[in-house]
N, C-alpha and C positions, 0 to 999 in steps of 0.2 A: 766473563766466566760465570756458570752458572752452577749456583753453590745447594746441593742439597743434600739433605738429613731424611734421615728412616729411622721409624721405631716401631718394635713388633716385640711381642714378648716371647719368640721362637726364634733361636739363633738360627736356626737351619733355614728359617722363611726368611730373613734378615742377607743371610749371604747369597743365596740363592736371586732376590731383589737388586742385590747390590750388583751382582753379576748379567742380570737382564740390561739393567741401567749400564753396566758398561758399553754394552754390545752395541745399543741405541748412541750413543755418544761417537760411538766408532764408527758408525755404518752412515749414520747425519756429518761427522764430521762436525761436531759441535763441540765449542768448549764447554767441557763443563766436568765436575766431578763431585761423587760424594763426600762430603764433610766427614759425617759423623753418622754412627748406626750404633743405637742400644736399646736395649732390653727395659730399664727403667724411665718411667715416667718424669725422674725429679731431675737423674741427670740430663734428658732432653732439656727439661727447659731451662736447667743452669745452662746449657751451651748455644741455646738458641737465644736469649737473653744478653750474653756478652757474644755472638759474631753476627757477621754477617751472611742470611741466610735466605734464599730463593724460594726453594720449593721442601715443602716439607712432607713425606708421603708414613700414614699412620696411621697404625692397626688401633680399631676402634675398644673391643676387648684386650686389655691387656693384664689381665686377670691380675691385678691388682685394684688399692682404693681409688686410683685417678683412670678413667677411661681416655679415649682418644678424641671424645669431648672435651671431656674437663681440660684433657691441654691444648685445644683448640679455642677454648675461651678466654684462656688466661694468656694465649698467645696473640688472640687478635685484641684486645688489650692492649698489647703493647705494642703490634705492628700489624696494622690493616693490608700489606702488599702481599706478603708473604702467599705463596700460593699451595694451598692444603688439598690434598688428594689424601681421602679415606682408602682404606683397605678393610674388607672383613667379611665373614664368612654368617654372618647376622644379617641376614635382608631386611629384619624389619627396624635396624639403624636408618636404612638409607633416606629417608626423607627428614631425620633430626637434624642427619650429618649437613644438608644442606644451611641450615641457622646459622653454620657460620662463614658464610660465605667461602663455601666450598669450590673447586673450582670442577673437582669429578669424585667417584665415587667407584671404587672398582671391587666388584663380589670375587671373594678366595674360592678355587685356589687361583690367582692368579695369572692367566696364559699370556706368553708373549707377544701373539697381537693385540692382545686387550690392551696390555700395557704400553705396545708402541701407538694404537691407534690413539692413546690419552698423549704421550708424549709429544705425539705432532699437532694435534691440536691445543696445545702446550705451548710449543714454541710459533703457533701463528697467531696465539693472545698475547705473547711479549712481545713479537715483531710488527702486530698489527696488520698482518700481510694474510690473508684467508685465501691469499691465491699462489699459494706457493709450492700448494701441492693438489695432484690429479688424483680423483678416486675413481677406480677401476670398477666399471659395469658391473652388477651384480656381486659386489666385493669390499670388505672391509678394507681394503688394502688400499693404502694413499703411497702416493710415490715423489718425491719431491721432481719437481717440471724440471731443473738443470741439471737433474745427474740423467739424464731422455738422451739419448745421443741420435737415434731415431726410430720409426717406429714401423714394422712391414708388415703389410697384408698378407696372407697365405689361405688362400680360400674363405671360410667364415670367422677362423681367428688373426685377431688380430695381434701382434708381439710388440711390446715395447723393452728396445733392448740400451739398459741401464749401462752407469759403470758398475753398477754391484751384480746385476744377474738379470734374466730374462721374464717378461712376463704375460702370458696369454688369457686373452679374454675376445668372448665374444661380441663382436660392436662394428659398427662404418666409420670409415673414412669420416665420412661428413660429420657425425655426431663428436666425435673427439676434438676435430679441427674448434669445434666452437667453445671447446674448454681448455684448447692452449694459447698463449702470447705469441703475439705475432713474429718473434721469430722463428718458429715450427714451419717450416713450407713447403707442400705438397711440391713433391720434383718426381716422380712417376706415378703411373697407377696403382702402383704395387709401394711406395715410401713415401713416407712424411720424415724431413729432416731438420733437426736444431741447427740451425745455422749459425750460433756460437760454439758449435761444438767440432765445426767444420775445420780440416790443415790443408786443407790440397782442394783442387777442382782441375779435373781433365777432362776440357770440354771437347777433345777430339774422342777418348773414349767413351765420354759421358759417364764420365766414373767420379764422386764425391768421396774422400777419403776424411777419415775421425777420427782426430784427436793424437794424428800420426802413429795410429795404430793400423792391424788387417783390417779393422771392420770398415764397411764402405755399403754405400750406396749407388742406385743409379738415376739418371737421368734420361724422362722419357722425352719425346719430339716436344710431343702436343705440350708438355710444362715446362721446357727449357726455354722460351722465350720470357713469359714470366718469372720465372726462375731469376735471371739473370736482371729481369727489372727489378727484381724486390732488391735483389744484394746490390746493384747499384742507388737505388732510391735510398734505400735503410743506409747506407757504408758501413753493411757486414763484408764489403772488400779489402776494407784497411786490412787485417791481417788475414788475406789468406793470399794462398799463390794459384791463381788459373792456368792450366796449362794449354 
């Protein structure tokens, strides 16, 4: 579980945070939840002092006598892991805020990609895994590799279609194949498919079914031979059924 705290000295910026922060939790499927969120500098750090605390994300003006320094000082003091994400609408903070071993720094007002693109590179500095998510051609937008069920060509764009939703960019075949794991495998000329994501194979229709849902793919000539090597060599066969 990952435990974090917010402090902003604008209740409306404050809920609003806490509510972006849920969405991301939701949509990752990550444990994790907000602590605690206030307005004052003092009660922060009585409560960040007596629990236990993860990430801590804070507005740098808090229009009072402790800034979002000052409790960034007195907090790595006392716990160097904790991981501080500034907030503030003051750009020329942004290179102080670094002193304290900041991990990002995000300029108000706040947008929801900004905030989830800091998030996911968040959780690939705690898991150590910088390969867990794909960034889309020309796009802030990272997508985690195992929610990819698979991915189709349609003329110049290319879809990768998610459990949460769909997404189009323009790019090749070839170019993406080299920034996914090897369970991604090219099975027509028109799909690349996760082959942990696969329930069914009907090698008389040449039809790949996901996740025993409608969505499906196909199976061309020319890559069904291979096709069928990989899932033999890998035993991504243990759990599916060929028909």
């Amino acid at each position: 579980m990952l435990n974090f705290v917010l402090c902003d000295d604008n209740y409306i910026i404050l809920d609003r945070l806490g509510k972006m922060l849920d969405s991301l939790f939701i949509k990752y499927n990550i444990e994790a939840c907000i602590l605690y969120k206030t307005t004052t500098p003092e009660d922060l750090l009585d409560y960040v002092n007596s629990n236990d605390v993860n990430v801590l994300i804070l507005d740098i003006d808090l229009k009072s006598s402790m800034s979002g320094l000052d409790i960034a000082e007195k907090v790595r003091k006392k716990d160097k892991n904790i991981y501080i994400i500034f907030s503030t609408a003051h750009l020329e903070y942004g290179l102080v805020a670094y002193r304290y071993k900041t991990f990002d720094y995000i300029p108000k007002p706040i947008t929801t990609q900004r905030l989830e693109d800091t998030f996911l590179r968040l959780l690939d500095d705690m898991n150590g895994n910088v390969n867990e998510y794909i960034q889309l051609d020309n796009s802030k937008i990272l997508i985690k590799k195992d929610s990819i069920q698979y991915i189709k060509k349609e003329g110049m764009k290319v879809i990768f279609h998610t459990d949460e939703k769909k997404y189009e960019v323009y790019s090749s075949f070839i170019k993406i194949l080299k920034n996914l794991p090897r369970n991604f495998i090219r099975c027509h000329k028109s799909y690349i498919v996760n082959i942990q994501r696969v329930s069914e194979i009907d090698l008389k229709a040449n039809i790949i079914y996901l996740n025993n849902t409608q969505n499906k793919c196909y199976i061309g000539a020319k890559y069904k031979n291979d096709l069928m090597e990989v899932l033999k060599n890998e035993h991504f066969t243990n759990n599916l059924e060929c028909g």
